[in-house]
C-alpha positions in Angstrom: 165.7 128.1 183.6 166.1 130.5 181.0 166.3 134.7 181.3 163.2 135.3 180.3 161.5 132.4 183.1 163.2 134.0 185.6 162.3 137.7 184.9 158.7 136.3 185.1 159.5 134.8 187.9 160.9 138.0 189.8 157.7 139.9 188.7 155.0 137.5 190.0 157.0 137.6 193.5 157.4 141.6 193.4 153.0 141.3 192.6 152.7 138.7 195.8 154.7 141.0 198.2 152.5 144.1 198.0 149.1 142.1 198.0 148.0 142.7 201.0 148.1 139.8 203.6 144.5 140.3 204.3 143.7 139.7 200.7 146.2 136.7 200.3 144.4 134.6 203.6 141.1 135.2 202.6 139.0 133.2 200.2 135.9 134.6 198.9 132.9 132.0 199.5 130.4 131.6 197.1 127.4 129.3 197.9 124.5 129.4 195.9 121.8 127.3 197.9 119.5 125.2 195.8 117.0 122.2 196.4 116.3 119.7 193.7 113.8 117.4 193.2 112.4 115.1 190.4 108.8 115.3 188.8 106.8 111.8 188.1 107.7 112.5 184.6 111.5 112.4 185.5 111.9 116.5 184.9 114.8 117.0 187.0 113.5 120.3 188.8 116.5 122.4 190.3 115.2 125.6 192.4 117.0 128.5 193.7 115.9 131.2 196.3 116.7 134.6 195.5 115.1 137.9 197.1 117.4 140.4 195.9 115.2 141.6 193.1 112.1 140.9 192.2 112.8 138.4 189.0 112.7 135.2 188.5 114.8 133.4 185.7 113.6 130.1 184.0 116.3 128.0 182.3 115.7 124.6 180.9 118.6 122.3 179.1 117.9 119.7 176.9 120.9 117.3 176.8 120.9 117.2 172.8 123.2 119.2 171.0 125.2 118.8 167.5 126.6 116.1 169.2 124.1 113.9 168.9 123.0 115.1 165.2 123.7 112.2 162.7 126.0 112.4 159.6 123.9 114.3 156.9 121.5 116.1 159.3 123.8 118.3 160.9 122.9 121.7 162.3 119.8 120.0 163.3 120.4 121.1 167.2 120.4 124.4 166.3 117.8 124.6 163.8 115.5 122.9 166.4 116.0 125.8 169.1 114.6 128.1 166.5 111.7 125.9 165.8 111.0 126.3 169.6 110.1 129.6 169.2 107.4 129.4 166.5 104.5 128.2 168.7 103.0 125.3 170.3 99.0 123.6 170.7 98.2 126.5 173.0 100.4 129.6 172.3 100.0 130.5 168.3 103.3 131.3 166.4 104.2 135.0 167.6 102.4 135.1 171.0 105.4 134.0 172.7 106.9 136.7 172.6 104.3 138.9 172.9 103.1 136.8 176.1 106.7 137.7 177.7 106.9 141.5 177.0 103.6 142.3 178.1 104.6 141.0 181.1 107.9 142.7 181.0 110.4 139.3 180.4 112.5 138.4 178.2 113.8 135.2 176.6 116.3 133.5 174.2 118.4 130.5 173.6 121.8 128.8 173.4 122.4 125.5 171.3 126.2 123.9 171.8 127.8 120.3 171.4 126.5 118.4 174.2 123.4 120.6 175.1 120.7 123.2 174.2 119.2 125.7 176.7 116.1 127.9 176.8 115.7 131.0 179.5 113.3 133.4 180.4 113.4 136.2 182.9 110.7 138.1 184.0 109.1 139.5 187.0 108.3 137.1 190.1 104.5 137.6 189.6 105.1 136.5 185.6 106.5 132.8 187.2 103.1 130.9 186.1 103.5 133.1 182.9 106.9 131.4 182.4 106.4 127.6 183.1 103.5 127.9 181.2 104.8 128.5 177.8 107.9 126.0 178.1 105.6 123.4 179.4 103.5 123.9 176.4 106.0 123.8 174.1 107.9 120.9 176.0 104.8 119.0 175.4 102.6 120.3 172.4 105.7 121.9 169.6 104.6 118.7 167.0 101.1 120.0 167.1 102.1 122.7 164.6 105.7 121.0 163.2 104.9 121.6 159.1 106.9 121.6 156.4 106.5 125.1 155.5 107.2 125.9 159.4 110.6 124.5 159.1 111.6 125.2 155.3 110.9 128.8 156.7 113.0 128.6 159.8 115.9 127.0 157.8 116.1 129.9 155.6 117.1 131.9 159.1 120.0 129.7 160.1 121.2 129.4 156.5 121.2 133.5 156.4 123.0 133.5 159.8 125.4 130.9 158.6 126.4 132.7 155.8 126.0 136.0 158.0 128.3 135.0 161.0 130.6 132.5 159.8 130.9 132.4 155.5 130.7 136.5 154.9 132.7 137.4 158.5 136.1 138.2 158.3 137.8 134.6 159.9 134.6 133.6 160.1 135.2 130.1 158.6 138.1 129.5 161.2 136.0 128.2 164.0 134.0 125.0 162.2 137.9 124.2 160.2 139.5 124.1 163.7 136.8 121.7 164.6 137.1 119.7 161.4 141.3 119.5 162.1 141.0 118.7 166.2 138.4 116.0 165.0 137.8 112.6 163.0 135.3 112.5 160.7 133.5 109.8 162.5 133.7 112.2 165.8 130.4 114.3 167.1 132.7 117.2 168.0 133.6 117.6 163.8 131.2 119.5 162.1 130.1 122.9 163.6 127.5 123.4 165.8 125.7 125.8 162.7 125.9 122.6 160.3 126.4 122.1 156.5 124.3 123.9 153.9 123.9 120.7 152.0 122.5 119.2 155.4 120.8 122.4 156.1 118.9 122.0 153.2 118.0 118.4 153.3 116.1 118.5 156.4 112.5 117.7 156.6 109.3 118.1 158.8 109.7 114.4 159.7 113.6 114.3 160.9 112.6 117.4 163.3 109.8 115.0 164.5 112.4 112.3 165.3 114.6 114.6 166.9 111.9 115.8 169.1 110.6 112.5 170.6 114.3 111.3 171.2 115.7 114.4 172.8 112.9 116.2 173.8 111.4 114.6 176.2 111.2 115.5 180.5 113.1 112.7 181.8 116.0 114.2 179.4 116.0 117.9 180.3 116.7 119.8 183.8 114.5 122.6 184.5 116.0 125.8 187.1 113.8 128.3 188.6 115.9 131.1 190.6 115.2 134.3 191.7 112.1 135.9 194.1 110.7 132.6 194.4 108.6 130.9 197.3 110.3 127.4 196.8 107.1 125.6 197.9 104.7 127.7 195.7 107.1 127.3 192.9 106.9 123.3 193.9 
């Protein structure tokens, strides 16, 4: 064991003997009570109980990330979550938002490797509010999938492209460490923001494809917590 292990060593005991013992025996619990159930669709419903503030917080994962983008399309993931947010058969392009905030939520988005996730908090009266527009969109987003709808929205992620990764200092680092730890041939490669050249060859009908394969009920979980009457919310 070398010096320097040893010094390291001496400090981390020093730390342990003035903890106090109280602190050392006990272990904080955490339990975060939950019942789960699944829908005749095959929506994997996840609810949590929660009365310490009157909100309630709607999450639902898709299980479709970059990961499962094909060679030549990637990026798609992530240009699909902003597509979500353009409109649906019932809710025209702007009114989600405008839904939410009049009733005092809020919402946004996450899109990763192996998953892409979609939340909305607002108050506990705003639940129908809530399930309403992602059940909508969950069901009814090809109704107004167009070719200007997602030449438009691929404009956005190219700007943020160039915005957080191409014109920020290290910027580029990210997507070349996942091009080094990678293959060519493996779904963890290319960056979860995609190519430009693939960027810019996607069409209306490849986000149609994406959406009946990975967009679909049986392949998503959807979690309601907060100030929630689990049978009501049932």
């Amino acid at each position: 064991m070398s010096i320097r292990h040893v010094l390291i060593a001496l400090t981390v005991a020093a730390c342990l003997a003035t903890w106090p013992v109280g602190a050392q025996q006990q272990t904080p619990k955490i339990t975060v009570p939950y019942e789960t159930f699944t829908l005749p669709n095959g929506l994997n419903v996840i609810l949590h109980e929660d009365h310490s503030v009157p909100v309630v917080s709607v999450n639902v994962w898709y299980y479709a990330g970059s990961a499962n983008e094909k060679p030549g399309r990637t990026g798609f993931a992530h240009l699909f979550e902003h597509l979500m947010f353009e409109g649906s058969k019932n809710v025209k392009e702007g009114e989600f938002d405008t839904f939410l905030e009049a009733a005092g939520g809020e919402n946004n988005a996450s899109t990763w490797n192996d998953k892409t996730n979609y939340y909305i908090n607002v108050p506990s009266n705003a639940l129908d509010l809530a399930l309403f527009l992602e059940s909508d969109r969950m069901a009814y987003l090809l109704d107004i999938v167009s070719e200007g709808l997602v030449n438009g929205q691929r404009d956005v992620v190219k700007n943020e492209r160039r915005q957080s990764y191409e014109n920020a200092p290290y910027g580029m680092a990210e997507p070349r460490i996942s091009e080094l730890m990678y293959a060519k041939n493996h779904p963890y490669h290319w960056p979860v923001i995609g190519y430009m050249e693939d960027l810019t060859a996607a069409s209306a009908d490849d986000v149609r494809e994406f959406f009946r394969t990975y967009y679909a009920p049986e392949k998503a979980s959807l979690v309601v917590a907060g100030d929630i009457n689990p049978a009501e919310a049932r």
